[in-house]
C-alpha positions as CSV (number, residue, x, y, z in Angstrom):
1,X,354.3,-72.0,135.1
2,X,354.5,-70.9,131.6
3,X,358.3,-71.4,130.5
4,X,358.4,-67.6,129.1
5,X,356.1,-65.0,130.2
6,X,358.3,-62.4,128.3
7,X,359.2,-63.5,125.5
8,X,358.0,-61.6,121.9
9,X,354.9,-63.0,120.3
10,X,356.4,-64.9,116.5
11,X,354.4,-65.2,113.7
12,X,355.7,-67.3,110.6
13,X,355.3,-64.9,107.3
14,X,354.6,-66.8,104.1
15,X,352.8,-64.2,101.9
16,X,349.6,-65.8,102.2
17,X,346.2,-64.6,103.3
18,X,346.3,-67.4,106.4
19,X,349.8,-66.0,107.5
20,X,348.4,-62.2,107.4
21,X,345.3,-63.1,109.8
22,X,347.8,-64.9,111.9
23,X,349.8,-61.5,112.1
24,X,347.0,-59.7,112.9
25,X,345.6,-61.9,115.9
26,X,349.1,-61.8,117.2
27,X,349.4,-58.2,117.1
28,X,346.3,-57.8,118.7
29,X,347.2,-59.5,121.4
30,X,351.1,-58.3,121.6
31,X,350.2,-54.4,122.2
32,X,348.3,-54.8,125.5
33,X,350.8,-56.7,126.8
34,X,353.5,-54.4,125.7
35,X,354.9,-57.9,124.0
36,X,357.1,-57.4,121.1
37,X,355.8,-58.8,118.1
38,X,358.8,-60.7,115.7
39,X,357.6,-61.2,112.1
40,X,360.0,-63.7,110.6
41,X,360.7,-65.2,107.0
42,X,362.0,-68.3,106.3
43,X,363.6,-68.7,102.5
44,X,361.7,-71.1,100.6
45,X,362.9,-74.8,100.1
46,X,364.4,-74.1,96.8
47,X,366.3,-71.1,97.8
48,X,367.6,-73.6,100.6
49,X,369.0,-76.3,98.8
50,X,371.1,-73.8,96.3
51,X,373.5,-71.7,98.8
52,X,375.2,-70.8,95.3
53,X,373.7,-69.6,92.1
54,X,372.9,-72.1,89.5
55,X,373.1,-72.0,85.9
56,X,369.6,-71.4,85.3
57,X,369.2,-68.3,87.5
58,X,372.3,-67.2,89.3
59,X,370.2,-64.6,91.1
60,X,367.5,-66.7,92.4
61,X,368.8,-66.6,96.3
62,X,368.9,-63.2,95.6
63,X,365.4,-62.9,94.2
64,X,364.1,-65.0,97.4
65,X,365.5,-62.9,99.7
66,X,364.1,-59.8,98.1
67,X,361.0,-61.2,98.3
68,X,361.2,-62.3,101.7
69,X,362.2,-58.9,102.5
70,X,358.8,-57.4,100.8
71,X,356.6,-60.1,102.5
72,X,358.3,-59.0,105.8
73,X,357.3,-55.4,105.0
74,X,353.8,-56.3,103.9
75,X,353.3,-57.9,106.9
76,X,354.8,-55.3,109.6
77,X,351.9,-52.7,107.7
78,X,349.1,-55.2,108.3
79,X,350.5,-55.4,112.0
80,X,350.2,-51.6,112.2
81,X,346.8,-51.4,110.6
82,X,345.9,-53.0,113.8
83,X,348.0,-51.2,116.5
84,X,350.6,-48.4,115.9
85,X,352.1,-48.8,118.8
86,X,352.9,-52.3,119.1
87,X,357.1,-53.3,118.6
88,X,357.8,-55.1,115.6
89,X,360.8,-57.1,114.5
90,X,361.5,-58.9,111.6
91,X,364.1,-61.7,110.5
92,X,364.9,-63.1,107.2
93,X,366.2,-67.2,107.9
94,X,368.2,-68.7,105.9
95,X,366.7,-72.0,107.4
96,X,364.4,-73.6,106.3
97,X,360.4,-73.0,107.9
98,X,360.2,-75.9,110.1
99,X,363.9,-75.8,111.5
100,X,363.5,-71.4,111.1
101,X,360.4,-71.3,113.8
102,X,361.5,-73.7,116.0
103,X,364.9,-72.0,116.8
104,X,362.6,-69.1,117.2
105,X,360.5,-70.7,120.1
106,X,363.2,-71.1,122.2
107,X,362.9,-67.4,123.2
108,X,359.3,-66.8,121.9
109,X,356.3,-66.7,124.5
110,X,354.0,-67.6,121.9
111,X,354.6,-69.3,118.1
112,X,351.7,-67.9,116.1
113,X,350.4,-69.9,112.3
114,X,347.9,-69.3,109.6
115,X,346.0,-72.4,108.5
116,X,345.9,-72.5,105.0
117,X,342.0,-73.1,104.4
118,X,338.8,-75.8,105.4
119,X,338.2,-79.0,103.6
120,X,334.4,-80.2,103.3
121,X,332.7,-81.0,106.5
122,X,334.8,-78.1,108.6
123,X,338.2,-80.0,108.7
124,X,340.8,-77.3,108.6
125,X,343.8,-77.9,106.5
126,X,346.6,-78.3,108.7
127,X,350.3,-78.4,106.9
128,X,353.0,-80.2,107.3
129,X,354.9,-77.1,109.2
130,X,352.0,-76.6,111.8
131,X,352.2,-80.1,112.7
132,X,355.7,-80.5,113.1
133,X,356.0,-77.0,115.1
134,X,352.9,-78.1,117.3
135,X,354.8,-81.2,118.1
136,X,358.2,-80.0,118.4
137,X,358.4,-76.1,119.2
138,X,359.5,-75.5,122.7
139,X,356.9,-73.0,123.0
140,X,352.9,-72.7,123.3
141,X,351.4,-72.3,119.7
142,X,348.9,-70.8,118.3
143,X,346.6,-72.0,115.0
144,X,344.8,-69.3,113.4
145,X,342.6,-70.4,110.3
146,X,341.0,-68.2,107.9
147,X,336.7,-67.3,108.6
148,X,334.9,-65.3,106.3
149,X,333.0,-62.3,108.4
150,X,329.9,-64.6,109.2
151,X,331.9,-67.4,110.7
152,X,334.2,-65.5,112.7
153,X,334.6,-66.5,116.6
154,X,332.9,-64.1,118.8
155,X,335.6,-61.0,120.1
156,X,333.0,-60.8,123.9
157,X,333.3,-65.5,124.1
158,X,334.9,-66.6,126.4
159,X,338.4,-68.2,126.5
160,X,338.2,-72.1,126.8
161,X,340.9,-74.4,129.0
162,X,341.0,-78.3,128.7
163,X,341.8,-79.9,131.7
164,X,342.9,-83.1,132.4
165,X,345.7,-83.0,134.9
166,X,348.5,-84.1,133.0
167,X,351.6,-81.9,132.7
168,X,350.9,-80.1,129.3
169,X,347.4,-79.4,130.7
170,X,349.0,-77.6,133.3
171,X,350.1,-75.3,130.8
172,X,347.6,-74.8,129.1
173,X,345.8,-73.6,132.2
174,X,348.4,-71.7,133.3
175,X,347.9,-69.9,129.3
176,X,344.2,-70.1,129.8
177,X,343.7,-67.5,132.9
178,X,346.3,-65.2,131.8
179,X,344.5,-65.3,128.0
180,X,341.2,-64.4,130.3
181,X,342.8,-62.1,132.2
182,X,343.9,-59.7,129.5
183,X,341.4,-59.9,127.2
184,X,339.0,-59.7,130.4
185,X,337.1,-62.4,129.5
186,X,334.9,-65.4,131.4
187,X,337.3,-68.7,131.6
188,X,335.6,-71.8,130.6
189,X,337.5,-75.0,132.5
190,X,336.5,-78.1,130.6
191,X,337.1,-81.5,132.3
192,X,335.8,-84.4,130.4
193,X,335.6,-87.8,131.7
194,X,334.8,-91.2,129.8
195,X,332.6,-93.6,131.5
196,X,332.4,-96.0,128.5
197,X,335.1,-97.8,129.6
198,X,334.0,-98.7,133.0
199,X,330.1,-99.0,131.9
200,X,331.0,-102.1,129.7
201,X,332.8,-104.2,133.0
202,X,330.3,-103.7,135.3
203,X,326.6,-104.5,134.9
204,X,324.6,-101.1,134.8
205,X,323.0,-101.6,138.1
206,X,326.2,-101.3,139.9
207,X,327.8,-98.8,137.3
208,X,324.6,-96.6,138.2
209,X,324.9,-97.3,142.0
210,X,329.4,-95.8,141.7
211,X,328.4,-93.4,139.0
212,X,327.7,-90.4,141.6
213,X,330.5,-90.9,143.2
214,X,332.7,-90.7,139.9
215,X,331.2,-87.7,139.1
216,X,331.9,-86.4,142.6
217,X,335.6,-87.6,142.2
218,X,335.9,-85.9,138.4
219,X,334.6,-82.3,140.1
220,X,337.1,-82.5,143.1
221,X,340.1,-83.4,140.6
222,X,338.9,-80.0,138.5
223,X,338.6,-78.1,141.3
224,X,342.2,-78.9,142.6
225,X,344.2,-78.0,139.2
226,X,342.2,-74.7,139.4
227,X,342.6,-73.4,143.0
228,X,345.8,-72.2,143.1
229,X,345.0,-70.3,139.7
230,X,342.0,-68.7,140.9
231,X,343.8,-66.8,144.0
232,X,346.7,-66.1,141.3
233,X,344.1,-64.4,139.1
234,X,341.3,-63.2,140.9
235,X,339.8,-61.2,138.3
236,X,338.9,-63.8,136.0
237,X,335.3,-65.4,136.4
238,X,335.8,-69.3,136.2
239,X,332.8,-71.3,135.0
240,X,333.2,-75.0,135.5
241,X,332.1,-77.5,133.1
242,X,332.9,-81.1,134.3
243,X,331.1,-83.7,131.4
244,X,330.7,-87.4,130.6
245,X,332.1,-88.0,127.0
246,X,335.4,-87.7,125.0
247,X,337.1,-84.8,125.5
248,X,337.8,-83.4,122.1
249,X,333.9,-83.9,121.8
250,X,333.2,-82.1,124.7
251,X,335.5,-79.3,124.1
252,X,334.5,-79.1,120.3
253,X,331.3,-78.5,122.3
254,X,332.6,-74.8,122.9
255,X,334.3,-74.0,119.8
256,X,331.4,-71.9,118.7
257,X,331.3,-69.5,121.4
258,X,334.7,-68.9,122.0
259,X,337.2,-66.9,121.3
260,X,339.9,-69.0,122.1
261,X,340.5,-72.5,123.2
262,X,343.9,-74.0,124.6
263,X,344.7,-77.7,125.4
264,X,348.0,-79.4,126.6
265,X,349.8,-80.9,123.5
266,X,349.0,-84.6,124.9
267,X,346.7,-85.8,127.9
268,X,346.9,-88.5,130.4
269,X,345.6,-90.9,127.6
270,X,348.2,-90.4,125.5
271,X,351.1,-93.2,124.4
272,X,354.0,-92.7,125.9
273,X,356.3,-91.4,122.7
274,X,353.6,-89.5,120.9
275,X,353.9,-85.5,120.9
276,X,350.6,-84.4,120.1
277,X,347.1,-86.5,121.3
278,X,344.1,-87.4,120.1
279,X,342.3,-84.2,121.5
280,X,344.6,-81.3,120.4
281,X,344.7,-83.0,116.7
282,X,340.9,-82.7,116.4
283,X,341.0,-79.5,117.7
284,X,343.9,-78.2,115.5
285,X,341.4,-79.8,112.6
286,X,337.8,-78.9,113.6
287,X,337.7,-75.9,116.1
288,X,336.2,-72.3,114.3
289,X,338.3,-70.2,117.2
290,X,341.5,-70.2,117.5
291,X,343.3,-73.1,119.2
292,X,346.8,-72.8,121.3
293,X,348.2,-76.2,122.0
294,X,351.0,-76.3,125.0
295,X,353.8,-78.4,125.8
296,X,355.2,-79.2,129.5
297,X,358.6,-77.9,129.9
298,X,360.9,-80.9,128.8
């Protein structure tokens, strides 16, 4: 189960275009749920390092935190351009970004950031903060980069799940059909499985001959992390896709015609010690939708 069902829906506020797309996704999604929607401000570094004034502008905290203030403001009108109704807070941090939103996602249901823009070939810019956040925040987050009109995600696609069966994928299942469920939506359950592996250590006529029976085993292991969330939400219309390939691949795959797509923060692959696997990082990079990577409760 999700580790806060509840909680408001925090989006980091930077001034930026990126963040102001990210507060509008979020509100969109806050006022159906009746999900209070927390704006918050972290001071910049600079501002952070001089608690006192310094001789070449004793106002400067000052200045930042009027600024932060305005940003704050700018960003609670966007949220209302979308829904009138939905609750805003906002918080001005004296912390610094990083340490600012991951305080916050100890209470937050949701930790939602702008990507700052697309490099050549589709890669999507991912800073320093989203990393560390989608590593380390104690709560599901959510990656929103910029489109321009032509390239946005479709509002009627469907919302896309990874599953693998390891304990972050669980999450992100558990995220998946309640993101369906509101936005009333088709579910897409992704399983991929990689046959390369075993193809190269047995000749192909006998890898061709135990290759049925794989498959068999990969659909039973999908259908088993999804039955108990199918009688929990029976509304939602689950279409199963089990596929031969990597998994980032695979779900990439679905990118285009979704809305949304969330994946556990690291699969059964991953190394033990690493916070964030091979498939949410290419999804955090390449996916056009937006992408919520979830953690297992710790």
């Amino acid at each position: 189960m999700p580790a806060n069902t509840v909680g408001p829906l925090v989006v980091g506020v930077d001034g930026s275009t990126s963040a102001l797309n990210a507060v509008r996704w979020a509100a969109a999604g806050a006022a159906p749920r009746n999900r209070t929607l927390r704006l918050v401000h972290a001071l910049d570094d600079l501002a952070a390092r001089y608690p006192k004034p310094i001789p070449t502008d004793e106002d400067l905290v000052e200045r930042f935190r009027l600024r932060g203030h305005r940003l704050l403001r700018e960003a609670r009108d966007v949220a209302r351009e979308v829904d009138q109704n939905v609750k805003i807070e906002m918080d001005l941090s004296q912390r610094r970004p990083v340490e600012a939103l991951r305080a916050e996602s100890s209470s937050a249901s949701l930790l939602v950031l702008g990507t700052t823009g697309i490099r050549p070939l589709g890669r999507a810019l991912i800073g320093s903060v989203s990393i560390a956040l989608a590593a380390h925040a104690r709560c599901p987050v959510a990656l929103i980069r910029p489109h321009v009109a032509e390239e946005a995600p479709p509002t009627d696609g469907p919302v896309v799940v990874g599953v693998d069966g390891s304990p972050s994928s669980e999450e992100a299942v558990a995220l998946a059909f309640d993101a369906a469920s509101w936005r009333r939506v088709p579910l897409v359950a992704v399983h991929a499985w990689d046959d390369a592996f075993l193809a190269e250590m047995f000749d192909e006529a006998r890898w061709e001959r135990e290759r049925p029976e794989m498959e068999q085993r990969e659909c039973e292991v999908l259908a088993q992390r999804l039955a108990g969330w199918q009688e929990k939400y029976p509304d939602v219309v689950v279409r199963r896709a089990v596929t031969r390939g990597r998994a980032s691949d695979e779900l990439l795959a679905f990118a285009d015609r979704a809305q949304l797509i969330v994946v556990g923060s690291r699969g059964r692959g991953g190394l033990a010690g690493m916070l964030l696997g091979s498939t949410s990082q290419a999804l955090m990079s390449y996916a056009l939708c937006p992408v919520i990577v979830a953690r297992a409760e710790e």
